[in-house]
N, C-alpha and C positions, 0 to 999 in steps of 0.2 A: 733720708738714709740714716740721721743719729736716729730718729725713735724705731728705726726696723731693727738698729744694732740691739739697743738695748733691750727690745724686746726676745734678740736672738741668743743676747746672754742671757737674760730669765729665762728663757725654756731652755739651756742647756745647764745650769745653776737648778732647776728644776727636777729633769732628768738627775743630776750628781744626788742633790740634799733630799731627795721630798721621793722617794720611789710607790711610799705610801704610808697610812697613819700609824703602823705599828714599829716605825723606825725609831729607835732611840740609839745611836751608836756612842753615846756618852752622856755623861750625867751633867747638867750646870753643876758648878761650883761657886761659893761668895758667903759672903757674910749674912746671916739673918738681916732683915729687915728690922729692925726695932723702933720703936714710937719713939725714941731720942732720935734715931736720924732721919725720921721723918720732920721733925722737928727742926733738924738743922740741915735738913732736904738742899739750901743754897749752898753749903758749907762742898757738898759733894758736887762741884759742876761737872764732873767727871761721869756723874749718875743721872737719871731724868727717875725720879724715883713714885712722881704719881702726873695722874694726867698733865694738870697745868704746870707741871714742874718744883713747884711750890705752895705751900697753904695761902699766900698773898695772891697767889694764879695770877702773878705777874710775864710767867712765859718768859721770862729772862735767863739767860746763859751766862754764867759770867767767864766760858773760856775763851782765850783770844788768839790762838794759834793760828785759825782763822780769821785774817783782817781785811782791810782796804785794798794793802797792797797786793793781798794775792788770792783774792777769792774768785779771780776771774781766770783761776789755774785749776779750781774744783772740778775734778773728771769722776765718773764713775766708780766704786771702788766694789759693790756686787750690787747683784738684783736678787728678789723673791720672787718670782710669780705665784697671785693665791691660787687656788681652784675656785674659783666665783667668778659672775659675770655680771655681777654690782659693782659699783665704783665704790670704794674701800675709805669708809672714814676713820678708820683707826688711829688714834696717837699711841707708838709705844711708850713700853718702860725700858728702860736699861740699870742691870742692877748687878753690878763687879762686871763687866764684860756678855752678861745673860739678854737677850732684847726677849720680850714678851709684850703680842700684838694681838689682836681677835682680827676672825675676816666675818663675813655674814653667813650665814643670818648671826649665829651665836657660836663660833668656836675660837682657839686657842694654839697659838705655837708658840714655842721658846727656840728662839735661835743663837748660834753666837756673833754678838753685835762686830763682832770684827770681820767675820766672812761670810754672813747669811747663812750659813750650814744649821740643818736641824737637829734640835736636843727631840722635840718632843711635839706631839700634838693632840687637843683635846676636840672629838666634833662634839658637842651634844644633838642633841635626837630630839626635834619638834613633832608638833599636833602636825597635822595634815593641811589643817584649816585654823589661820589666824588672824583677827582684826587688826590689820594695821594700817595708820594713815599714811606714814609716807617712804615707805621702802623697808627691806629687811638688813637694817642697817644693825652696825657694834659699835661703840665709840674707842674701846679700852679694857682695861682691868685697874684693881688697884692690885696692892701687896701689903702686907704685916708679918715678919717670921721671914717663914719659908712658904706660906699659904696663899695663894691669889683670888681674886674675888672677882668673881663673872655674874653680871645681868644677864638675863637671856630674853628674846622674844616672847616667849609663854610665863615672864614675869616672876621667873627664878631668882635667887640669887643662889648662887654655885661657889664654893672655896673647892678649888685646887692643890693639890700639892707641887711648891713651885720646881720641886727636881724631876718630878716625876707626870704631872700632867692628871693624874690619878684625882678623882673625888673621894674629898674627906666631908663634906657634909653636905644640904641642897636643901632649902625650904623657898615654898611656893606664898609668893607677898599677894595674891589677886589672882582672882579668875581670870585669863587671858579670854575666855570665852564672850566676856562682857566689853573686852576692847583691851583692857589692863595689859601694859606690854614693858619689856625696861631694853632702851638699847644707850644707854651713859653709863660711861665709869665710875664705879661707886669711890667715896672718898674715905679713904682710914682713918680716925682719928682718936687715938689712946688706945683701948682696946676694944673698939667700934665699929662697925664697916656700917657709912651713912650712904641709903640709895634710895634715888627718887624714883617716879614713875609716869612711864608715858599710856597716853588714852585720849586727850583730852578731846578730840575730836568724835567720841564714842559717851560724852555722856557719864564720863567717870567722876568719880570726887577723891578727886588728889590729894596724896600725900607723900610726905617724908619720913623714913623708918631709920632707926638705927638696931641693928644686930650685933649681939655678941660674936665676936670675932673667932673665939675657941669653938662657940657649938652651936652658934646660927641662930638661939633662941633670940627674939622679937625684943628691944630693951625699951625702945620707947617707937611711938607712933606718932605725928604731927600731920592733920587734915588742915592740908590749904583749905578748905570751906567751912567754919565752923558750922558744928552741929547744932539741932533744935535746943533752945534755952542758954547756947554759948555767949557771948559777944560778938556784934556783926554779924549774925546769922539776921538781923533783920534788915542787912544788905540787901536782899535775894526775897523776891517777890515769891509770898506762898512757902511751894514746896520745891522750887528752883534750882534750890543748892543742891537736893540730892543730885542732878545730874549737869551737875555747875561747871564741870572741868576743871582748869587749875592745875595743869600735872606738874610733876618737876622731872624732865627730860633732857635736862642738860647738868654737869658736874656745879658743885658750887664750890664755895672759900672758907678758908676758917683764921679765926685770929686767936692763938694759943696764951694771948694774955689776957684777955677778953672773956676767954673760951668758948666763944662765940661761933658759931656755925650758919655763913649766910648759905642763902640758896634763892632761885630766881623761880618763879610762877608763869605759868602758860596762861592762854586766855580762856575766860568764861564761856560757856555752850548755853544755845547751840551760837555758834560764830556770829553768824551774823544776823541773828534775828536776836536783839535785845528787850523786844515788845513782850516775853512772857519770864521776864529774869529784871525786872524792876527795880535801879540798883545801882550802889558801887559796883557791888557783887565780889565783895571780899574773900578772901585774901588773892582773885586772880590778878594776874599781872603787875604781882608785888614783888619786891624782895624783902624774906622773913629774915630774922637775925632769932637764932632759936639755941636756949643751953646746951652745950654739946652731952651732956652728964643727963639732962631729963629730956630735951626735947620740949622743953616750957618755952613761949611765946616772952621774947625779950622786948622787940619793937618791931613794926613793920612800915614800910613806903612801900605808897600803892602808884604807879606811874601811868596807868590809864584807865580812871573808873571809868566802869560799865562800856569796858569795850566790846565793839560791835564791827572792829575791820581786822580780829585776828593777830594782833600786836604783841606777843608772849614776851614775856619779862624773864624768858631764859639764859638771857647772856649770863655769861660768867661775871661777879663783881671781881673788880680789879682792886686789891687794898696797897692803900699807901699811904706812907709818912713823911707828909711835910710840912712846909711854914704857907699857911692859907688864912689869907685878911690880916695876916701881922700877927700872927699866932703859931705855933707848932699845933698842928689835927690830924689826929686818924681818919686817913678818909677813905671815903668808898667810891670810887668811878665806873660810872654805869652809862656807855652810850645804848640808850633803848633802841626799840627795833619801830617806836615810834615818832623817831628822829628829834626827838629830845637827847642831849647830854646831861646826865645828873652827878654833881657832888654832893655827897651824904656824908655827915659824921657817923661814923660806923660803931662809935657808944653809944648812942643815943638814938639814931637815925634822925639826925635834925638835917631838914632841907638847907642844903645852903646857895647850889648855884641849879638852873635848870636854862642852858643855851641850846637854841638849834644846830644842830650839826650836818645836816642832809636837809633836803626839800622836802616841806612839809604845808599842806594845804588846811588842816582840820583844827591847830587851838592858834586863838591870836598872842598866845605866851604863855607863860608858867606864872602862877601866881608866888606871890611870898612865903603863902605855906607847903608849895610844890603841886598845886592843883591845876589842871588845865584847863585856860580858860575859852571854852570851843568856840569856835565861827560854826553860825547857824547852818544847818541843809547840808551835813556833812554825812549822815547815818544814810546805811544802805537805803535804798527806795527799788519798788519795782519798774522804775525806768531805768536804772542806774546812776551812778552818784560816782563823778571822777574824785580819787583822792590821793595825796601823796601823803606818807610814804603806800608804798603797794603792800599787798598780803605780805609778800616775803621780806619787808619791813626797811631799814636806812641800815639796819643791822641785823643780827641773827646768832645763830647759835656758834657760826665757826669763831674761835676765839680770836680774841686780841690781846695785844701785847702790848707792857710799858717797861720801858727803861729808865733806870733811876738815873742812869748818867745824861742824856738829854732829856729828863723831867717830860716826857714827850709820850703821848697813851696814841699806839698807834690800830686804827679804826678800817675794817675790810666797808665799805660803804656804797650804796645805792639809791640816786635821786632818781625813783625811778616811781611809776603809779600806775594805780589799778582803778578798774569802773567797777564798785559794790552794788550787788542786788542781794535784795532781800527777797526771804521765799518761805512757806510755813516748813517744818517740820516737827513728827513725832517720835519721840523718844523709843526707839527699840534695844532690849539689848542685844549688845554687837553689832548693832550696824551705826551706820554717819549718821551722827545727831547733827546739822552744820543750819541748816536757818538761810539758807541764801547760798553765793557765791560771786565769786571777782571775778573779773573778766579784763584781762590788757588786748586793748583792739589794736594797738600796735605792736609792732616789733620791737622785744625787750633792747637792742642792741640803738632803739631811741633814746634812751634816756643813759647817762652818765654813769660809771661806776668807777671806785677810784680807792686809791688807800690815802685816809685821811689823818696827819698828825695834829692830834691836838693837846691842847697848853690848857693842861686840871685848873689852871686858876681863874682863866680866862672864858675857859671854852674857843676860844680864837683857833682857827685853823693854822699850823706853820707851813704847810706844805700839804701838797698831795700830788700821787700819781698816778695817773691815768690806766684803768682795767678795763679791756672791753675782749669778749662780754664778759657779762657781769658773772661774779666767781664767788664761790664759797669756799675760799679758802681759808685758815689760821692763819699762825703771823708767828713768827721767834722773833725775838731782838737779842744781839749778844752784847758783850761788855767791849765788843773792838770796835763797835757803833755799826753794826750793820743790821739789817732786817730781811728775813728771809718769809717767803709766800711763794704763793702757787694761783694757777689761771685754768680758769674750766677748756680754755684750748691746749692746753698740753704741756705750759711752761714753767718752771721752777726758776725762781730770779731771787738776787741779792740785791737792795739798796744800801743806801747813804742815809744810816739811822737820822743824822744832821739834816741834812739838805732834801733826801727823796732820791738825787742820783741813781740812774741802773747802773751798777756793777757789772752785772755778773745775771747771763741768761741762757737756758739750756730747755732742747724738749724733753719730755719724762714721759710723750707717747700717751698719755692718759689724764680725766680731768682729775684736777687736785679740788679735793673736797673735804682735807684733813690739814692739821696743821705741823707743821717742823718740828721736830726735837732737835738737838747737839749733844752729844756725850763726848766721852773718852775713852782710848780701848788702848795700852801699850804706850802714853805718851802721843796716840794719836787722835786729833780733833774729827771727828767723823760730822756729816749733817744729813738725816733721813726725813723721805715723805713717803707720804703713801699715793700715786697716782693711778688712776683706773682702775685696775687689778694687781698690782702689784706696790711693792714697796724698794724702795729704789733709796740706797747710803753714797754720800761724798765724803772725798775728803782728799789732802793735798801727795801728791807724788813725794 
């Protein structure tokens, strides 16, 4: 009965705000966006001012209006229902009272974050026919000024006018014909809009681009694969790297003192045939650390050479500052999607810690200089080759969160495995370059999935709680110690940042495949997801 209500106030909430795309019954109002308060992005917790909330993409809230004692009072406060019938990975923004959210394939609304009511909406208009691996999915926008900045499917980047929805500029990063596709929120930084690019399972050779933010022109360019005659290009067996893969399809982080710009690497092609890619196969399933001003190559950590089970180094780096081995370190925490946890000094990229965190069948450890050191008979075979972690990896793209007040990196996670076969393929463009395929002969609801806290110094697990099944959810954590996530069956739940404790659980009618935001709108603490096809805010009576 609660997920038929909620669904019954979306379509009447629906019906009110959304009659159709040329509705603008008032203009947003706010302050420009400026690269100072992008900068001091924590300062506003009242704002969710770029994807991960902050340049550190710690996913941290520091408002506490909502706590312990009364999060289990959180009722509905509106709904959106989109018009699509994808399940909706969006994280908004909010910015003075304004929410701007994408739905699929590639469009655009601005609501007000207090009553779901529409300012404005932008569709953009695709190809007919598009290569895409895995859904026609959006992550986001970012923002600078008054101007917003949209990826699209066919491999745009688009700036928006944030009052008005209107295009102010649009250049075309890659052929989408060839596979070339962008569905993550690009990241701003100075006067820059940084966006990576999805493909990798088509054979493409990856990269990271920074644009001028006023007029869209190209500033600098960064190929995860280096080209003929670069460094590491003699990773990559032959002529391998042109169709090496490598995308960068998830948001990355930036350190403003540093000026440093990470981003995380997808995996080498074709997937799972390594036999004609001879190789670490650089820079796939790295994280680069790249000059935010050239796009120059500062350091990179490679987490799985010559991967051959699909393990993409997309997560988001989480940056933090603390005292590690008896020292104050910038560090950089990365639970891979190869069920490794890594800390990195994120100056340097010096390996410092590398623990298991999920089950993992394929290295018997991390060496000292962060290289893994494999258990024989792991690589796909034309029988099959059981391995953990599975294709969809211990981790993945949906984000996580850490809080600096319980020092505690909390990890959406899945001990769960796949049987790899290997199989030839050739390179066409636009179609699946892949070398193989996984196959789970069981049902996924066998193996364990769970949110796991873990302790940056240790790697040691502090707790965890039980997901089933297993979800692709984000994660918030706020400054009142609580942690909010979402369940591919329908639920939005509050824990006990401390302990793991459920608070606080509710259905949302749809899977959660997006992570939480927190703002403030009038002195009041709101908490939004996006479930199934809609997007659904809380907050206290």
């Amino acid at each position: 009965m609660q997920s038929r209500l909620y669904r019954t106030v979306g379509c009447a909430l629906l019906l009110w705000v959304y009659p159709g795309y040329a509705q603008q019954p008032s203009t947003p109002l706010g302050s420009p966006v400026t690269s100072e308060r992008l900068l001091k992005a924590s300062e506003e917790p009242e704002n969710w001012l770029m994807y991960s909330g902050q340049y550190n993409s710690q996913r941290h809230s520091r408002l506490t209006a909502i706590d312990k004692s009364n999060v289990d009072q959180l009722e509905v406060k509106w709904v959106k229902q989109l018009e699509t019938l994808a399940d909706v990975e969006t994280t908004p923004l909010v910015v003075d009272g304004v929410m701007y959210l994408t739905q699929s394939p590639s469009n655009v609304f601005a609501l007000d974050a207090s009553t779901g009511s529409q300012f404005w909406s932008y569709e953009h208009t695709l190809p007919e026919k598009l290569s895409l691996c895995c859904g026609r999915q959006n992550r986001g926008v970012a923002i600078l000024g008054e101007t917003l900045f949209l990826g699209t499917l066919d491999a745009k980047l688009i700036a928006l006018d944030a009052k008005t929805g209107t295009v102010r500029w649009e250049t075309q990063s890659a052929d989408p014909n060839t596979g070339y596709s962008k569905t993550a929120a690009p990241l701003v930084i100075g006067d820059k809009v940084i966006s990576g690019i999805a493909g990798g399972e088509y054979g493409i050779r990856g990269f990271l681009d920074a644009y001028d933010a006023e007029t869209g022109e190209l500033a600098w360019r960064f190929y995860t694969i280096p080209g003929e005659g670069e460094p590491h290009n003699d990773t990559w067996e032959d002529d391998s790297w042109k169709t090496g893969g490598a995308p960068t399809w998830i948001t990355g982080a930036y350190d403003p003192e540093l000026n440093l710009v990470y981003w995380g690497t997808g995996n080498p092609g074709p997937d799972w045939n390594g036999e004609a890619r001879e190789g670490d196969n650089l820079y796939s399933d790295s994280v680069v650390a790249l000059d935010a001003d050239t796009g120059e190559l500062r350091w990179y950590f490679q987490f799985t050479p010559h991967d051959v089970h699909d393990w993409d180094a997309t997560q988001i780096p989480i940056l933090i500052d603390i005292e590690f081995d008896g020292r104050p370190r910038k560090l950089m925490l990365f639970p891979n999607r190869n069920g490794f946890f890594y800390v990195l000094d994120r100056v340097t990229g010096e390996f410092l810690r590398g623990t298991p965190f999920a089950k993992q069948t394929w290295a018997e450890r991390i060496d000292e200089n962060g290289r893994p050191i494999r258990i024989p008979g792991m690589f796909p075979s034309e029988e099959g080759v059981l391995v953990y972690p599975s294709v969809n990896g211990a981790a993945n793209w949906w984000s996580n969160t850490y809080s600096p007040r319980t020092e505690l990196l909390y990890v959406v996670t899945y001990d769960g495995a796949d049987t790899f076969f290997i199989g030839e393929d050739e390179y066409v463009p636009g179609e699946m370059f892949l070398g193989g395929a996984p196959e789970r002969l069981v049902p996924q609801e066998t193996y364990a999935s769970m949110i796991r806290a873990i302790e940056p110094r240790t790697g040691d697990t502090r707790w965890e709680f039980p997901l089933q099944p297993k979800t692709q959810s984000g994660l918030l954590s706020t400054a009142s110690d609580l942690v909010f996530g979402g369940s591919v069956d329908g639920y939005f739940y509050a824990l006990d940042a401390v302990n793991g404790t459920e608070l606080w659980r509710m259905n949302v009618g749809g899977n959660v495949k997006a992570a939480p935001i927190s703002y403030m709108v009038g002195n009041v603490q709101y908490v939004t997801i996006a479930a199934g096809n809609s997007i659904l805010t809380f907050g206290l009576d």
